[in-house]
C-alpha positions as CSV (number, residue, x, y, z in Angstrom):
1,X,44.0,122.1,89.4
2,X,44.8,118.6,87.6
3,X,45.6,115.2,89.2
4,X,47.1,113.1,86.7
5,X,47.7,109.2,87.2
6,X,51.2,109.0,84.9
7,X,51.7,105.8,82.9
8,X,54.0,102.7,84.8
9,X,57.0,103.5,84.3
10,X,60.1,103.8,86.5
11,X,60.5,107.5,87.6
12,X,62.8,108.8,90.0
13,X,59.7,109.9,92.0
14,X,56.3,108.6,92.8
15,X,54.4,111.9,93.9
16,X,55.1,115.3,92.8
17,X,52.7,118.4,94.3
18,X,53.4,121.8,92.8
19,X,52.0,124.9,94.2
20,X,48.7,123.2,95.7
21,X,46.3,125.4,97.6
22,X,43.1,125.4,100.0
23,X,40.5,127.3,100.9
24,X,37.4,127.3,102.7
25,X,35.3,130.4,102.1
26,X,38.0,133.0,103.6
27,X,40.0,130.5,105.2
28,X,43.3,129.5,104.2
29,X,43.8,125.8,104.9
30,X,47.4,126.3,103.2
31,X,49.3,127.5,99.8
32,X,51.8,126.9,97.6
33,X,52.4,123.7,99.0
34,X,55.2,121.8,97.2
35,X,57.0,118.9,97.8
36,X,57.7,115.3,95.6
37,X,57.9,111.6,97.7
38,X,61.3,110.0,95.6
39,X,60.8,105.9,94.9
40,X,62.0,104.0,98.3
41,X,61.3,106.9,100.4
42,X,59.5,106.8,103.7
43,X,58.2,110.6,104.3
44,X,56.7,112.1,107.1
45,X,54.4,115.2,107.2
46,X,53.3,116.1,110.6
47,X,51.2,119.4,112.3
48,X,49.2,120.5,115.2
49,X,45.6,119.2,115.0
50,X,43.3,121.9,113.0
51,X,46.9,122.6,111.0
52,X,45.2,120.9,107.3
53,X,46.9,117.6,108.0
54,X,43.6,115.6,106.7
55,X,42.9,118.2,104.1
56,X,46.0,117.9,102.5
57,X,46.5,114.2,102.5
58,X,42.8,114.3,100.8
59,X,43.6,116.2,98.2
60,X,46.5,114.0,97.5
61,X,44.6,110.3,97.3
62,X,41.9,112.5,95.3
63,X,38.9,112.5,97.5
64,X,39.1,116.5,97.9
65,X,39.6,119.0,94.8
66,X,42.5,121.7,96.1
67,X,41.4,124.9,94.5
68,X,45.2,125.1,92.9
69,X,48.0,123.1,92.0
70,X,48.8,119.7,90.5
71,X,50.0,116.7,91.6
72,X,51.8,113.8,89.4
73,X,51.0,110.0,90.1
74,X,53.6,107.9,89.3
75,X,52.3,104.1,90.0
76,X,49.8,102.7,91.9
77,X,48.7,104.4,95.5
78,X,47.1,102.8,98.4
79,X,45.2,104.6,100.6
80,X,44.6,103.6,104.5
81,X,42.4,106.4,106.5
82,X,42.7,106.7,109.9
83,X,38.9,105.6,110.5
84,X,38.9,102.1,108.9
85,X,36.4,102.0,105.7
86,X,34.6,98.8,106.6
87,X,31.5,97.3,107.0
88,X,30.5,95.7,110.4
89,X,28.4,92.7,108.3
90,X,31.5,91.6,106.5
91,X,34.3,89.1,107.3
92,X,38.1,90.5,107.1
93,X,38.3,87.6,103.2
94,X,34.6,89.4,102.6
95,X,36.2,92.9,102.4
96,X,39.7,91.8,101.0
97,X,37.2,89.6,98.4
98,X,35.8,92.7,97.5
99,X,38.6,95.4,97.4
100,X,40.7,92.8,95.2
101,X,37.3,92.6,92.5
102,X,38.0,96.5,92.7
103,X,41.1,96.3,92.0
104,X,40.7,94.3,89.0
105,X,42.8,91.1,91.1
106,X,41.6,87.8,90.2
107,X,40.2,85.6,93.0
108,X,44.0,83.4,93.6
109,X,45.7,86.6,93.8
110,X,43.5,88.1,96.2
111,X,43.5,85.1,98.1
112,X,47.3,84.6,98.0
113,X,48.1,88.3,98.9
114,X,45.5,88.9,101.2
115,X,46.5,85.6,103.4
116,X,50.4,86.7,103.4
117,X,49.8,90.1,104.4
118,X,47.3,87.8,107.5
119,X,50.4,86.3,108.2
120,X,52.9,89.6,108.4
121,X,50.5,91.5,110.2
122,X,49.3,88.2,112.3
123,X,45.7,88.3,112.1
124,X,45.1,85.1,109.8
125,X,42.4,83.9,112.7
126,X,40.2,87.0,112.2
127,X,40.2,85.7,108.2
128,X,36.1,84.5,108.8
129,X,35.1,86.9,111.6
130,X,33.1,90.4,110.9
131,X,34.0,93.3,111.8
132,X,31.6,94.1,114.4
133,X,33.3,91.7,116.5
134,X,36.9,92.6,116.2
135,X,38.8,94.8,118.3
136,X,40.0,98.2,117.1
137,X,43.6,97.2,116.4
138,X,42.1,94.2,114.5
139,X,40.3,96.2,112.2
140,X,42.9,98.8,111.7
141,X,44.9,96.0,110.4
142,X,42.3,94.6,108.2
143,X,42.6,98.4,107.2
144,X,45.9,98.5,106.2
145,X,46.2,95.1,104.4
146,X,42.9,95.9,102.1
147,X,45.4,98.8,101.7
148,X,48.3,97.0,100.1
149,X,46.2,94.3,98.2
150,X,47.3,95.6,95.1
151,X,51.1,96.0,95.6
152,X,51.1,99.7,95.3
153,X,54.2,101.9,94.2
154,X,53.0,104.6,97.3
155,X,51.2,103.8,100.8
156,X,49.7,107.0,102.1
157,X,48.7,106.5,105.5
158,X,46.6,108.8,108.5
159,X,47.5,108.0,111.9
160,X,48.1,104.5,111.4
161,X,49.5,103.8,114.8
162,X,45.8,104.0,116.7
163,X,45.0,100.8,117.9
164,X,48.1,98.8,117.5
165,X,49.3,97.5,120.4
166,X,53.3,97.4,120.6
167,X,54.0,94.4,118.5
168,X,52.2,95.2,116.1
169,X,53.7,98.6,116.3
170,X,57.0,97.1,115.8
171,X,55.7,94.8,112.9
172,X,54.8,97.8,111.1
173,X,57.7,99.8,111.1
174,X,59.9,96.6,110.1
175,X,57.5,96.1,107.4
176,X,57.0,100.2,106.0
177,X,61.3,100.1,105.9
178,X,61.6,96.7,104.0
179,X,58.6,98.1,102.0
180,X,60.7,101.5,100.8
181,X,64.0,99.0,100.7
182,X,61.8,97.2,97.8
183,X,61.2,100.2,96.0
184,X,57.9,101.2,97.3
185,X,57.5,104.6,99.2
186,X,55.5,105.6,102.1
187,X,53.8,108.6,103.5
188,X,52.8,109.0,107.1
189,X,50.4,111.8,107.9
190,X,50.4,112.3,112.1
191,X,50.2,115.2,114.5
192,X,53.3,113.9,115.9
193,X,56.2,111.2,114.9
194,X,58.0,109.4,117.2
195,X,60.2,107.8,115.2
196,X,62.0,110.0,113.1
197,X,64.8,108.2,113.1
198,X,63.2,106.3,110.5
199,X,61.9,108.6,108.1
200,X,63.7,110.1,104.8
201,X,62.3,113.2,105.0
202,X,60.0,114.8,107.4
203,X,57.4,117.8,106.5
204,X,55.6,120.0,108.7
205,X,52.7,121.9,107.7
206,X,52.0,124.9,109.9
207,X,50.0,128.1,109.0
208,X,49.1,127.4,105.7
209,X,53.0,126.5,104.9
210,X,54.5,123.0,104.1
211,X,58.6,123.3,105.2
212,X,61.1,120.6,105.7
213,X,60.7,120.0,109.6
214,X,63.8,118.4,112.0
215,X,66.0,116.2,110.0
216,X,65.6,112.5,111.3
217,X,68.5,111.8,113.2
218,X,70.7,109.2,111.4
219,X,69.8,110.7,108.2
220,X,71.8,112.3,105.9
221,X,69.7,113.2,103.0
């Protein structure tokens, strides 16, 4: 199995997986799994809980090793788990301070992008407060955003509705489509979509198989 980070360039795609496979002693988690994410894309890859959802989207950000297969990087990818990655001591600037150092931003850009993306996402008063006191939704967002601090070419994303109450539910969406309308692409990993209207493509994985799953209505490719 190889992961290779391709050099930035414009490609037609920013994720290509080829025959990638899973195992856990005897246990098939899935095979052969194929499937690319084209640039400006929003994809949607959805299954029954237990069906390798969270093992697959591991293997593709590269915190599991599949046991076959490769997958092509085209670009930059952010990452946003569905249990935000924070630390209850740190301020929402503490942790956006910290994930722009490792992404090699300097201190303005981190500052600049991480108080826009406040803005969109209308937090900007959590800025100074930790995490231990903010409410779930609050630190999902400070999730995301730590997320897209470095402008990435994909946003791969688990369950990223839990916690959002409806605005920000709505704030999202308009912000994933004008994301893909800029050339950016996003996968959405869920055990169920309920807007697939708005997806390019949608994926389900079931018994070990990946397979296009119902075409979004008002799509046409």
């Amino acid at each position: 199995m190889t992961i290779q980070t391709m050099p930035q360039v414009t490609h037609p795609t920013i994720i290509e997986v080829h025959g990638l496979a899973k195992r856990y002693g005897r246990r098939r988690i899935f095979e052969n799994v194929r499937f690319t994410v084209p640039r400006g894309a929003l994809v949607g890859i959805e299954g029954e809980n237990g069906a390798g959802k969270s093992t697959l989207l591991k293997c593709l950000v590269g915190l599991l090793k599949p046991d076959a297969g490769t997958i092509a990087l085209h670009g930059r990818m952010g990452y946003c788990p569905q249990e935000p990655l924070l630390a209850d001591s740190l301020t929402a600037q503490e942790h956006f301070t910290m994930f722009g150092a490792g992404y090699g931003l300097s201190a303005r850009e981190t500052s600049w992008r991480s108080e826009r993306l406040m803005e969109t996402f209308r937090c900007a008063k959590y800025a100074r407060t930790r995490v231990d006191r903010m409410s779930g939704g609050s630190k999902q967002k400070i999730n995301l955003i730590a997320a897209l601090l470095h402008q990435p070419d994909v946003l791969v994303l688990d369950e990223p509705y839990q916690g959002f109450d409806y605005e920000t539910y709505q704030i999202f969406w308009a912000y994933a489509e004008r994301y893909c309308q800029e050339g950016g692409s996003v996968v959405v990993v869920s055990h169920m979509h309920t807007e697939k209207h708005r997806f390019t493509t949608m994926l389900k994985l079931a018994e070990g198989t990946l397979a296009e799953g119902t075409r979004p209505e008002g799509r046409t490719s």
